[in-house]
N, CA, C and O atoms as a MOPAC input file, in Angstrom:
PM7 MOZYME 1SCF
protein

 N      0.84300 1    -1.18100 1     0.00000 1
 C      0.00000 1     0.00000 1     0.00000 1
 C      0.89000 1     1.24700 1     0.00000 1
 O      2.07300 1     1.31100 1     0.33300 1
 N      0.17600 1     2.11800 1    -0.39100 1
 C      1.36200 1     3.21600 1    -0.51700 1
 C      0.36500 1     4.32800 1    -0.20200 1
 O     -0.74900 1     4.36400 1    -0.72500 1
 N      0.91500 1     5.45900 1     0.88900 1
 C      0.78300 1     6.41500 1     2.22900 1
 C      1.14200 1     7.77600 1     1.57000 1
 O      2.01600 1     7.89400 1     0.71100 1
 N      0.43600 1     8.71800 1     2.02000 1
 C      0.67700 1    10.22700 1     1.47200 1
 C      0.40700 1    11.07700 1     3.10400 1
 O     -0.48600 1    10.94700 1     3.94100 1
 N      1.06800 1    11.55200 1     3.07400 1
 C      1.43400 1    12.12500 1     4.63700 1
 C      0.97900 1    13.67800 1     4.36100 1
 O      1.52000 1    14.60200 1     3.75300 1
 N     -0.25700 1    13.55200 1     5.07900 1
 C     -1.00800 1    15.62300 1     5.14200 1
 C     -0.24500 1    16.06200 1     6.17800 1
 O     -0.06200 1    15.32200 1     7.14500 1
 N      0.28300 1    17.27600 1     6.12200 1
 C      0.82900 1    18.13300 1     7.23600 1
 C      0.39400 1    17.77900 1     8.26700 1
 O      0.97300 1    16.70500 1     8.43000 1
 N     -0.55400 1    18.00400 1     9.52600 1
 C     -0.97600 1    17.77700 1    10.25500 1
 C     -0.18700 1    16.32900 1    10.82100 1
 O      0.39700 1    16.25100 1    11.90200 1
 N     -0.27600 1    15.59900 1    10.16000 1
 C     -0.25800 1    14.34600 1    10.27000 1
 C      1.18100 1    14.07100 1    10.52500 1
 O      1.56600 1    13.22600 1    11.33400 1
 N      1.99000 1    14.84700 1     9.77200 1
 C      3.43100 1    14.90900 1     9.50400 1
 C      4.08400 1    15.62500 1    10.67400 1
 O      4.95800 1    14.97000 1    11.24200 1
 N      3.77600 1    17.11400 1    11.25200 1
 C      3.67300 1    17.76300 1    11.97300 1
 C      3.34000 1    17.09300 1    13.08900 1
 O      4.33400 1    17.34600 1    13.77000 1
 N      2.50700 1    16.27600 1    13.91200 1
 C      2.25100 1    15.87500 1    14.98700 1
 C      2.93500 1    14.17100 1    14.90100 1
 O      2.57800 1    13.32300 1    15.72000 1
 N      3.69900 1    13.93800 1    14.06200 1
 C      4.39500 1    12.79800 1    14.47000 1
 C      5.75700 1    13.70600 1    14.70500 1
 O      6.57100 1    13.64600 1    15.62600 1
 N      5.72800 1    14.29800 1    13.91200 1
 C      7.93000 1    14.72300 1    13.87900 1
 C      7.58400 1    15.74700 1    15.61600 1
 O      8.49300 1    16.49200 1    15.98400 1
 N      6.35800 1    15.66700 1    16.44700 1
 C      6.42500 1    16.65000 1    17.84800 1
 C      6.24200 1    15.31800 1    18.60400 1
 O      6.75800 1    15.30200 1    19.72100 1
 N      5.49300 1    13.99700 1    18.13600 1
 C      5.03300 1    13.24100 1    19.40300 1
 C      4.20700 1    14.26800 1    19.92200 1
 O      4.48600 1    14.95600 1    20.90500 1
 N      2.89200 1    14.37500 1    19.03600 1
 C      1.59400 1    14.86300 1    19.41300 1
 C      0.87200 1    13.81300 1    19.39000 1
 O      0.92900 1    12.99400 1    18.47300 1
 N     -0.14200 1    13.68300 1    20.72600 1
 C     -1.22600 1    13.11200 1    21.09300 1
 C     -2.34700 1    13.14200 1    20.18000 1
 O     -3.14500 1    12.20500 1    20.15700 1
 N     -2.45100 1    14.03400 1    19.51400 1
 C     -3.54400 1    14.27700 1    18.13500 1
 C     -3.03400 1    12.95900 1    17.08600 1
 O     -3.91300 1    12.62400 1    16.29300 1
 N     -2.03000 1    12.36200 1    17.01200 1
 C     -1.77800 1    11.75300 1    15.72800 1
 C     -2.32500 1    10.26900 1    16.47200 1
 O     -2.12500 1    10.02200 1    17.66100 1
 N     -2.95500 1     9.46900 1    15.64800 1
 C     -3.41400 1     8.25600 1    16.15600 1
 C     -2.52300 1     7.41000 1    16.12100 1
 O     -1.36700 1     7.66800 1    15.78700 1
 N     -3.11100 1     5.81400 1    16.60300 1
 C     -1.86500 1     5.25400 1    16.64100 1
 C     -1.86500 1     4.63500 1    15.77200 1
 O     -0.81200 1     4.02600 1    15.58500 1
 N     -3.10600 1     4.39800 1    14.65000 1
 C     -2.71600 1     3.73200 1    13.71700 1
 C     -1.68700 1     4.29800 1    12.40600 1
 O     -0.82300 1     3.69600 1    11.77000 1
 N     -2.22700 1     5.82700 1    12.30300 1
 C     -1.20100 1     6.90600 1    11.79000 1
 C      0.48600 1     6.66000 1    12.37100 1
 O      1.52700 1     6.95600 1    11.78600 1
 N      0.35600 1     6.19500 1    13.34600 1
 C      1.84700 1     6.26400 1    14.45700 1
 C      2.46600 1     5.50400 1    13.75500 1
 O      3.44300 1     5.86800 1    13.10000 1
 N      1.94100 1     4.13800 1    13.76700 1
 C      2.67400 1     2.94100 1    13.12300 1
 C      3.04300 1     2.85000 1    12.25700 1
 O      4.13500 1     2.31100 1    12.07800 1
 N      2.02800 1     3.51900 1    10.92400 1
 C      2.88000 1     4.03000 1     9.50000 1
 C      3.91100 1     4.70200 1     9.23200 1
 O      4.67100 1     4.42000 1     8.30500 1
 N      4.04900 1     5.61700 1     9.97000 1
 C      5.13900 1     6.69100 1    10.13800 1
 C      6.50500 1     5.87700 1    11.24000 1
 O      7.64300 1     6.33700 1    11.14900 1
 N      6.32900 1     5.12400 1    11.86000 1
 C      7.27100 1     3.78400 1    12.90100 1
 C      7.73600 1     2.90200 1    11.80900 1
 O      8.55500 1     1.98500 1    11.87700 1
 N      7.00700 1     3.38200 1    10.69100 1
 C      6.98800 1     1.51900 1     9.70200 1
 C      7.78600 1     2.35100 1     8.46100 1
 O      8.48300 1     1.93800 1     7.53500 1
 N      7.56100 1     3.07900 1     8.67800 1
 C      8.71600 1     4.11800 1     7.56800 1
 C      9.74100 1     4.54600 1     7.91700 1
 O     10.49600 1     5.02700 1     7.07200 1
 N     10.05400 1     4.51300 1     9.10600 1
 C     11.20100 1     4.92700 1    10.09000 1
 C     12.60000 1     3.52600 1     9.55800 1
 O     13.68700 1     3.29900 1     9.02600 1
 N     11.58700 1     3.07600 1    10.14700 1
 C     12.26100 1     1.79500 1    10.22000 1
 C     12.44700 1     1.06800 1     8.62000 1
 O     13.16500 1     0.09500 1     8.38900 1
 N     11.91200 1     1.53900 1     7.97600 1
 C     12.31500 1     1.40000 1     6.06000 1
 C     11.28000 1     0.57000 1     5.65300 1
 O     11.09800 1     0.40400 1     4.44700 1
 N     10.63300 1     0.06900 1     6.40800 1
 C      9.62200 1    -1.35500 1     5.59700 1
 C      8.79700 1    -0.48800 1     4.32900 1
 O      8.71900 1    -0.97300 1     3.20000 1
 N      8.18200 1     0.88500 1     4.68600 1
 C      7.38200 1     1.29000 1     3.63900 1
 C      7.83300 1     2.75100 1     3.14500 1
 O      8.82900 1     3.20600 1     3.70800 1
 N      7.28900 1     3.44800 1     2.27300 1
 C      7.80200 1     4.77900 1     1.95800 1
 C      6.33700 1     5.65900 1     1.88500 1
 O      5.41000 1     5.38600 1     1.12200 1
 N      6.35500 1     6.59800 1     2.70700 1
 C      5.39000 1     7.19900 1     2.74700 1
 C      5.83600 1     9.24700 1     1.87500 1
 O      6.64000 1    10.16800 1     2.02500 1
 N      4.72600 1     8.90200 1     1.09400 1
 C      4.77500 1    10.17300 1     0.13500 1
 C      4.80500 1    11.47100 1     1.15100 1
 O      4.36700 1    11.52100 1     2.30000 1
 N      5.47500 1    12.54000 1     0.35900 1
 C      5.40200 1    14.07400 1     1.35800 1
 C      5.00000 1    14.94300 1     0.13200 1
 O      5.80900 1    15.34300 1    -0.70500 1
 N      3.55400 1    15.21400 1     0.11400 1
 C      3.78900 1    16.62000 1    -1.13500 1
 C      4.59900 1    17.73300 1    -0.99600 1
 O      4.53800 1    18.22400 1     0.13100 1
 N      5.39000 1    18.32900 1    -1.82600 1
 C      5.80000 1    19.39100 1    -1.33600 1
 C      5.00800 1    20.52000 1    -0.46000 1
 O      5.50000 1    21.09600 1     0.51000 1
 N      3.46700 1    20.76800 1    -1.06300 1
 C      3.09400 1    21.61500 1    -0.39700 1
 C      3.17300 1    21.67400 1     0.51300 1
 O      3.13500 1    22.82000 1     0.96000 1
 N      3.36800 1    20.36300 1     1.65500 1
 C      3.05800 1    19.74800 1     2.88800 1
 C      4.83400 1    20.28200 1     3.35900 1
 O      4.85800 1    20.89800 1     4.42500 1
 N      5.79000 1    20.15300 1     2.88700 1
 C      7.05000 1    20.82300 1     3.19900 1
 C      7.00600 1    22.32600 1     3.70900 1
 O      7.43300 1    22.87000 1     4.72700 1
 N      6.17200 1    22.87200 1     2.35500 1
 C      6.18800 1    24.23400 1     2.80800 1
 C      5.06100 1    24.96900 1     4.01000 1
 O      5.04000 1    25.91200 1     4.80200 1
 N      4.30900 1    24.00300 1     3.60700 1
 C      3.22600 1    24.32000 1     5.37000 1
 C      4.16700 1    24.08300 1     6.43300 1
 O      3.98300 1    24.69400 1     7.48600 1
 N      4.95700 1    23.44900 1     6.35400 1
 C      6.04500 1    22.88900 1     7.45000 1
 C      7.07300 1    23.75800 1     7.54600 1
 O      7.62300 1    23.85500 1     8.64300 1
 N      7.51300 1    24.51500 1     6.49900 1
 C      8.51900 1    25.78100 1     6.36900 1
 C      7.92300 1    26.70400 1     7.28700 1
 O      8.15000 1    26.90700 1     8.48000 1
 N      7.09600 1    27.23200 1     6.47000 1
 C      5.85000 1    28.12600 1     7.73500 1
 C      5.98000 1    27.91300 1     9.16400 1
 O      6.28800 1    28.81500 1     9.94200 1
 N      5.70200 1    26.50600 1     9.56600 1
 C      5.71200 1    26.49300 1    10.81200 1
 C      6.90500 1    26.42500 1    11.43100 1
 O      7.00500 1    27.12100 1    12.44100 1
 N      7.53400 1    25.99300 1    11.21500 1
 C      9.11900 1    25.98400 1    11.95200 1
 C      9.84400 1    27.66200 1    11.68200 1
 O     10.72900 1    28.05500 1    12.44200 1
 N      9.42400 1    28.38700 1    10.72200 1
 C      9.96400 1    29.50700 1    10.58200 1
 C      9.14700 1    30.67500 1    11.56700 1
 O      9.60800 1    31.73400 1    11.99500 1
 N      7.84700 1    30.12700 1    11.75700 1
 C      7.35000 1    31.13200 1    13.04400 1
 C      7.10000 1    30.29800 1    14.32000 1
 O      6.07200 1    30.52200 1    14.95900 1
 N      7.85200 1    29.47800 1    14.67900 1
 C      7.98100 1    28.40200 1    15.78600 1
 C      9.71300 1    28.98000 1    16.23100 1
 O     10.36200 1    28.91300 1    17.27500 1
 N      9.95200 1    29.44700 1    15.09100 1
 C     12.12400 1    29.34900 1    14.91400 1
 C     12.70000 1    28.20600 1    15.04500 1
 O     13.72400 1    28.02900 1    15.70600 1
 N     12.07400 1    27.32100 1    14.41100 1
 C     12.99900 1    26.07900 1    14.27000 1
 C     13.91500 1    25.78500 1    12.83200 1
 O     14.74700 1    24.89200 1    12.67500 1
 N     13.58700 1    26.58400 1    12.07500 1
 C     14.49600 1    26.66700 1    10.87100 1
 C     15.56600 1    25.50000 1    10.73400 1
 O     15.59600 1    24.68000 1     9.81700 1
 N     16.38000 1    25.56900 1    11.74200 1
 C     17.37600 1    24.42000 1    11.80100 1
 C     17.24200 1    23.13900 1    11.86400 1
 O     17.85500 1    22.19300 1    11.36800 1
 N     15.94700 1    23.29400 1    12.85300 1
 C     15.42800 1    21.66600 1    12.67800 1
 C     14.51900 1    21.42600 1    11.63700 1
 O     14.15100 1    20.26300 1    11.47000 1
 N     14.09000 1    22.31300 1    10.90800 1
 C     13.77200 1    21.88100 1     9.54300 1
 C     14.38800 1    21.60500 1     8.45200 1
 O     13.93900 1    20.86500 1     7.57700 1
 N     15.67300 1    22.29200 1     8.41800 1
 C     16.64200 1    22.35400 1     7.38600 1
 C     17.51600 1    20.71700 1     7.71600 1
 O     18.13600 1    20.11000 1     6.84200 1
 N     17.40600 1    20.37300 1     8.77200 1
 C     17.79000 1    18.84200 1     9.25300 1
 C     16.96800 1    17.75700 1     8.76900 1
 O     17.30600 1    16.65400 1     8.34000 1
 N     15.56200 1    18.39500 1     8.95300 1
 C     14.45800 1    17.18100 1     8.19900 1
 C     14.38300 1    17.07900 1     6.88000 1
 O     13.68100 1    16.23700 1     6.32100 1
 N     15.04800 1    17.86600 1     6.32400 1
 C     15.41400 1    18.08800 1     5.04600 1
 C     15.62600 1    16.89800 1     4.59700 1
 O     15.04100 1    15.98500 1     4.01400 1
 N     16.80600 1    17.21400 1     5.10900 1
 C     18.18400 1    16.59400 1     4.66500 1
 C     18.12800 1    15.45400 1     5.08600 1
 O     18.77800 1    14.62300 1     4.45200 1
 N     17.32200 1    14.96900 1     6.33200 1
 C     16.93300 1    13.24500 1     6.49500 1
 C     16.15400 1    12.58700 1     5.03900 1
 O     16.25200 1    11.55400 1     4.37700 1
 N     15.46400 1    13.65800 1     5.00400 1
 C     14.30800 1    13.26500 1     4.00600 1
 C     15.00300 1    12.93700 1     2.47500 1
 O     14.81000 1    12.14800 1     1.55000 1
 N     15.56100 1    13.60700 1     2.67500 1
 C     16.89700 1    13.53000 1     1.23200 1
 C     17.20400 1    12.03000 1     0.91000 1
 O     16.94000 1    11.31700 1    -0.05800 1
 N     17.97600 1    11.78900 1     2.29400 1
 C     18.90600 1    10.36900 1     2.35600 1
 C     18.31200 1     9.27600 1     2.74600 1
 O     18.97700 1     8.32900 1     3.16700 1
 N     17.15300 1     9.24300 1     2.67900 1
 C     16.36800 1     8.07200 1     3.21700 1
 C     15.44000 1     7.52100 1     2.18000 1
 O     14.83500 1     8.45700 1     1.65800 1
 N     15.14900 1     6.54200 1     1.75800 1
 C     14.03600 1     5.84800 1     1.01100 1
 C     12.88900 1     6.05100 1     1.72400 1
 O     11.99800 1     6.30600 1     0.91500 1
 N     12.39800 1     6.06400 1     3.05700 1
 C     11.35800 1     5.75600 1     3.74800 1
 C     10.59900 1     7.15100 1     3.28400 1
 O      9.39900 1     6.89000 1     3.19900 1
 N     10.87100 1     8.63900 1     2.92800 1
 C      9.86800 1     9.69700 1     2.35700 1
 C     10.33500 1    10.01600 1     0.92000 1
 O     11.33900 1    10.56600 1     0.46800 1
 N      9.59200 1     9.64700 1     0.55000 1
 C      9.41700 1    10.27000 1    -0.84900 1
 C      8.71200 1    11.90800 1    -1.62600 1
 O      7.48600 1    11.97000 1    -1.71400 1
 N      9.45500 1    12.97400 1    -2.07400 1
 C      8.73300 1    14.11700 1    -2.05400 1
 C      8.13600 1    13.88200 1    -3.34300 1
 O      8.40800 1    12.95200 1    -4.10200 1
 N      7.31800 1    14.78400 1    -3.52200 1
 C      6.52000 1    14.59000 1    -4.70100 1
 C      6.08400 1    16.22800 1    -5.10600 1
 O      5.50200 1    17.12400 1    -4.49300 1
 N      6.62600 1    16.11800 1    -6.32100 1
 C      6.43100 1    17.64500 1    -6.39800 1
 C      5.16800 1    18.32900 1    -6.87900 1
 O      4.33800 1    17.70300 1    -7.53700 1
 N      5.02300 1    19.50000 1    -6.58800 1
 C      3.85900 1    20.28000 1    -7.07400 1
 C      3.70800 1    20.55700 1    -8.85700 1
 O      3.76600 1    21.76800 1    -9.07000 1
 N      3.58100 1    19.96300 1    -9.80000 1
 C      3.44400 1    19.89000 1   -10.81900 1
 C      1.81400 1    20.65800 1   -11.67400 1
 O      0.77900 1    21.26900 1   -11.41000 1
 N      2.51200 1    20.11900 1   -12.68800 1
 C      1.13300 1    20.83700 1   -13.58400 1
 C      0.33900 1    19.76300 1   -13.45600 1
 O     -0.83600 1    19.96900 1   -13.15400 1
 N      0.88600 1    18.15300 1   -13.69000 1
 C     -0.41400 1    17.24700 1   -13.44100 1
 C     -1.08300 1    17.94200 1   -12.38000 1
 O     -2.14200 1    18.54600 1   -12.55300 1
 N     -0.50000 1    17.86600 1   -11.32300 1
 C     -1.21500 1    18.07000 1   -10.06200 1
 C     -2.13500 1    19.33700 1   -10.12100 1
 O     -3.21600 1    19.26300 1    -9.53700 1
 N     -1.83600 1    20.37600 1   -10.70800 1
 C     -2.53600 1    21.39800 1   -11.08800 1
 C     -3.72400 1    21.19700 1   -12.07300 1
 O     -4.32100 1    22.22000 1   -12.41000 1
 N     -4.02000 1    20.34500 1   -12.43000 1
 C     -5.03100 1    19.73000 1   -13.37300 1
 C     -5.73500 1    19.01800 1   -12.57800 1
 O     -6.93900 1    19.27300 1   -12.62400 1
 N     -5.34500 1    18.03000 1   -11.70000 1
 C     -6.34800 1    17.03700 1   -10.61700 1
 C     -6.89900 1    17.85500 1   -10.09800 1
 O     -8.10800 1    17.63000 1   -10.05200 1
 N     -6.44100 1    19.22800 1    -9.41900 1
 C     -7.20400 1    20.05500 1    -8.47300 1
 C     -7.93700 1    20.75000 1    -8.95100 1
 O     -8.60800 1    21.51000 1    -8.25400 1
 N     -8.02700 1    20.72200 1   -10.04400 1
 C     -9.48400 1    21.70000 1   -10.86600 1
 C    -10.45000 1    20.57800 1   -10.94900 1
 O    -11.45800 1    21.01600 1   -11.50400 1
 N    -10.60800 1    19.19600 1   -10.61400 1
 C    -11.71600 1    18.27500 1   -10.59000 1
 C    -12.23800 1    18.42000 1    -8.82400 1
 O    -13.32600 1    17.97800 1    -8.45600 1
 N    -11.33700 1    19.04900 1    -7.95300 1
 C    -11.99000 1    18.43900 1    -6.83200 1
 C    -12.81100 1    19.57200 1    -6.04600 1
 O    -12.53600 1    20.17400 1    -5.00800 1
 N    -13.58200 1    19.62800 1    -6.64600 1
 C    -14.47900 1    20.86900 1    -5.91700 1
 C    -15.10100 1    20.59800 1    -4.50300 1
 O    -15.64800 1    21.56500 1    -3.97200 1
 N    -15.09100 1    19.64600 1    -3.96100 1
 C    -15.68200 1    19.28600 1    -2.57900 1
 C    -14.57500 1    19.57400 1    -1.80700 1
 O    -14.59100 1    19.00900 1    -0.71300 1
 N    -13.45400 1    20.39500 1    -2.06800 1
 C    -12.39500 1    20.70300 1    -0.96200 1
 C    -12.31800 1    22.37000 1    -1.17600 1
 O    -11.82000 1    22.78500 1    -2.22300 1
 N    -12.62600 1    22.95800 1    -0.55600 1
 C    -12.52700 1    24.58700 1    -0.99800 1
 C    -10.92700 1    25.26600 1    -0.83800 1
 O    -10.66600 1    26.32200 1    -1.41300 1
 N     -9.62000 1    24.35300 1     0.22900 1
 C     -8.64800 1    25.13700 1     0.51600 1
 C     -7.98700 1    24.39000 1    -0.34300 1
 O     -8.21000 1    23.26300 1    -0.78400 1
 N     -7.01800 1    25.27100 1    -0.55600 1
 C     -6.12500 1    25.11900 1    -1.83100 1
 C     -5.05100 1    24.03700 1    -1.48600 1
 O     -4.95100 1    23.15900 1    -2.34300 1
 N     -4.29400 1    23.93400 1    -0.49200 1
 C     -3.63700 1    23.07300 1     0.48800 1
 C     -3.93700 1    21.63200 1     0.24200 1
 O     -3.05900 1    20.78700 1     0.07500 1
 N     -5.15500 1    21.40500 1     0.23000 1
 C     -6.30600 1    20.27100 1     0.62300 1
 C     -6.03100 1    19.95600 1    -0.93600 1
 O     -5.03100 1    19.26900 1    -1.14500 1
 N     -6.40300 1    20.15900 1    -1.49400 1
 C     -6.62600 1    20.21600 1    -3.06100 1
 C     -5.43900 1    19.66100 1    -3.30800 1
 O     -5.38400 1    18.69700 1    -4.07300 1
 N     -4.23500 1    20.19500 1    -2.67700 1
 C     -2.83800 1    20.02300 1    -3.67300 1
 C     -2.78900 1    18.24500 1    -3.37000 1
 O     -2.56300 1    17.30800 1    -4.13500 1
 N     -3.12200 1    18.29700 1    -1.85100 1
 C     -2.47100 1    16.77100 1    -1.26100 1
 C     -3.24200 1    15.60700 1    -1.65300 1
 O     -3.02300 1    14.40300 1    -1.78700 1
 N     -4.41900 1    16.55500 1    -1.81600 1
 C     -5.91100 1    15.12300 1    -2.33600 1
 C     -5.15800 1    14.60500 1    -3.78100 1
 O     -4.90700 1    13.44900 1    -4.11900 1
 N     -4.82700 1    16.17700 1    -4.67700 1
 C     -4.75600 1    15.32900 1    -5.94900 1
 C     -3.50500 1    14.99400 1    -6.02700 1
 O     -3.32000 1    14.53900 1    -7.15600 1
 N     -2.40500 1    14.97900 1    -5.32100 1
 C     -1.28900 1    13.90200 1    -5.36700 1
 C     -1.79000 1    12.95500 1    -4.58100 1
 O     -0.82000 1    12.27800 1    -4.92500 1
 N     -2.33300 1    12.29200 1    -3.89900 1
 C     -2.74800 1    11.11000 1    -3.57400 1
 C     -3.41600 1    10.61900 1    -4.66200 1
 O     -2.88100 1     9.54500 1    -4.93600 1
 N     -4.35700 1    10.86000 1    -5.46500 1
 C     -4.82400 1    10.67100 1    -6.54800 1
 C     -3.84700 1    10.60800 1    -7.72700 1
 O     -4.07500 1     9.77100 1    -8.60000 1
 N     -3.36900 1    10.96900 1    -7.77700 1
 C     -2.13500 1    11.07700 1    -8.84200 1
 C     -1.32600 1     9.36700 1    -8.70800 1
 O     -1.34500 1     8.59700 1    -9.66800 1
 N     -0.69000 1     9.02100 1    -7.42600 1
 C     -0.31500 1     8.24600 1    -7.01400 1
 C     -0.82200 1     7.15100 1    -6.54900 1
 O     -0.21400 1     6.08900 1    -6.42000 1
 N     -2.01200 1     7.37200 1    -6.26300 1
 C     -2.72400 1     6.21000 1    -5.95000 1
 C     -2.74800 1     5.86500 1    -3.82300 1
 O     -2.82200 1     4.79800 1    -3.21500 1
 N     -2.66000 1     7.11900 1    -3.37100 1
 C     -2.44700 1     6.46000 1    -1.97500 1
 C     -2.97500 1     6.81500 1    -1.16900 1
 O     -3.65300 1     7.80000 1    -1.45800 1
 N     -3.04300 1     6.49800 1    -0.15500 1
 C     -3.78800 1     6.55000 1     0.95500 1
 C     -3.53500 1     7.45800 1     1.77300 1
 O     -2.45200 1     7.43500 1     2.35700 1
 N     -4.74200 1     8.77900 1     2.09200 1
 C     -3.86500 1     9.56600 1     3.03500 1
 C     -4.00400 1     9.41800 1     4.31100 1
 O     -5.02300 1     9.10700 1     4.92800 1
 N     -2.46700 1     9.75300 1     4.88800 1
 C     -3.04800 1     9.67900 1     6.64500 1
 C     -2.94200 1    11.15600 1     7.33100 1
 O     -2.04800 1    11.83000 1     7.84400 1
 N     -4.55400 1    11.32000 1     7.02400 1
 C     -4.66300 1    12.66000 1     7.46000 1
 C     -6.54500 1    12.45300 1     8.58500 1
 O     -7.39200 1    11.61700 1     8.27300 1
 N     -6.67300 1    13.26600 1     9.57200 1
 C     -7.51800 1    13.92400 1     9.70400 1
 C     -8.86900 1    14.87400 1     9.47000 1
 O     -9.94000 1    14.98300 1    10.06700 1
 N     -8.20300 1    15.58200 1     8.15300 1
 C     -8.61600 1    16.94000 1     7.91600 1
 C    -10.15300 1    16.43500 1     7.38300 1
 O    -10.43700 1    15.67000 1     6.46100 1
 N    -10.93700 1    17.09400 1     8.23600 1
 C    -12.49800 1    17.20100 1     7.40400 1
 C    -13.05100 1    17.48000 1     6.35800 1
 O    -14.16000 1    17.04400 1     6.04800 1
 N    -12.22300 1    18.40100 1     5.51700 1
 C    -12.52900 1    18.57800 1     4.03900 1
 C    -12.10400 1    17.15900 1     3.57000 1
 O    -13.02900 1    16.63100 1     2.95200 1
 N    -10.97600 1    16.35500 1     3.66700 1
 C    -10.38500 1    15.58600 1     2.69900 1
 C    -10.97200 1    14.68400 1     3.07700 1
 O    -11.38500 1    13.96700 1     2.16500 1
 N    -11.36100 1    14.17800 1     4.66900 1
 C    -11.92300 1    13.20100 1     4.61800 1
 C    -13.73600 1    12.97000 1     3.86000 1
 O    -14.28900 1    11.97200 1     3.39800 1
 N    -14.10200 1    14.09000 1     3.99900 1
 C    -15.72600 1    14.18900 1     3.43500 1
 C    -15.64000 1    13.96800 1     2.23300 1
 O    -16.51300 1    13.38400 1     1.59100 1
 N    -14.42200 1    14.46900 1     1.69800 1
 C    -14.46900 1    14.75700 1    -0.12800 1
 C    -14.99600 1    13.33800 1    -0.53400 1
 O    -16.03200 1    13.43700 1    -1.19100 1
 N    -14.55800 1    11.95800 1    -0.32200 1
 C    -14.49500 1    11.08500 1    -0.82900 1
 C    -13.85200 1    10.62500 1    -1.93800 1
 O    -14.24700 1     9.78700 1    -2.74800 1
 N    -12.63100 1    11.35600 1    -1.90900 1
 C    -11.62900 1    11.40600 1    -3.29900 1
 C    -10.61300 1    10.01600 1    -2.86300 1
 O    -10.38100 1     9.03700 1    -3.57200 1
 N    -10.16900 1    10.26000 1    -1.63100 1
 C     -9.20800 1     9.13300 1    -1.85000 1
 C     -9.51800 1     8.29700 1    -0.41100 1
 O    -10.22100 1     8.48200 1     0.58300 1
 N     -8.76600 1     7.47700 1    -0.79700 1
 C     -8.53500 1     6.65700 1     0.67400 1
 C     -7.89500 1     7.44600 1     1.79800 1
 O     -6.96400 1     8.23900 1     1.65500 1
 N     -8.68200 1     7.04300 1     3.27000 1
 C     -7.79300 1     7.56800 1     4.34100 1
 C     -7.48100 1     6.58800 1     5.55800 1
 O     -7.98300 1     5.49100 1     5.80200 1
 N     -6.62400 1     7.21500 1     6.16600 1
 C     -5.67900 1     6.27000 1     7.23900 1
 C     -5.44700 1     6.97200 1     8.23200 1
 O     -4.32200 1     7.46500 1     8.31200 1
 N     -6.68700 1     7.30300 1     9.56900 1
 C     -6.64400 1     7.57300 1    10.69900 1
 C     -7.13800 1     6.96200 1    12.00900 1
 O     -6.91300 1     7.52900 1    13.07800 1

């Protein structure tokens, strides 16, 4: 099976937040550990830029980087024109964010492990919470 990681989701594992479930936990434990590779849209990087840049963690982002680089277990996936084409089909998500990650999961085929109430209502892709 193959995993697409929404901010939120990404964000409250890399803190050991109580918000992330444990079945979410284990995917992200199971990618750690190399068994699977779980997708990162870029957009989901730069929501993450954002936050570490008004958190001031800069450094420890510029570190997750660079894990993310050297590891098989995340895969980035970039913001493309496909992807800019999927998100003009998904009108049941109004934020733009939502849109980007739905239609790279769609793009790819994967399952997201996210929360978020728009994405989960949409009924666009599979989810994993």
């Amino acid at each position: 099976m193959i995993y697409l990681a929404d901010t939120h989701a990404l964000v409250w594992y890399l803190n050991e937040d109580a918000n992330l479930s444990a079945e979410a936990k284990s995917i992200f434990e199971k990618a750690e550990q190399g068994e699977i590779t779980i997708i990162i849209p870029t957009i989901s990087l730069l929501e993450l830029l954002f936050i570490c840049k008004k958190k001031k963690y800069l450094l420890q982002f510029k570190a997750l980087l660079q894990k993310m680089n050297e590891t098989i277990s995340y895969a980035i996936y970039d913001l493309d024109f496909q992807v800019v084409m999927a998100c003009t089909e998904l009108d049941n998500i109004p934020e733009i964010h939502d849109r980007v990650i739905t239609a790279t999961a769609i793009l790819t085929g994967a399952t997201v492990i996210t929360n978020d109430e728009d994405i989960c209502r949409s009924g666009y892709v599979p989810i994993l919470w």
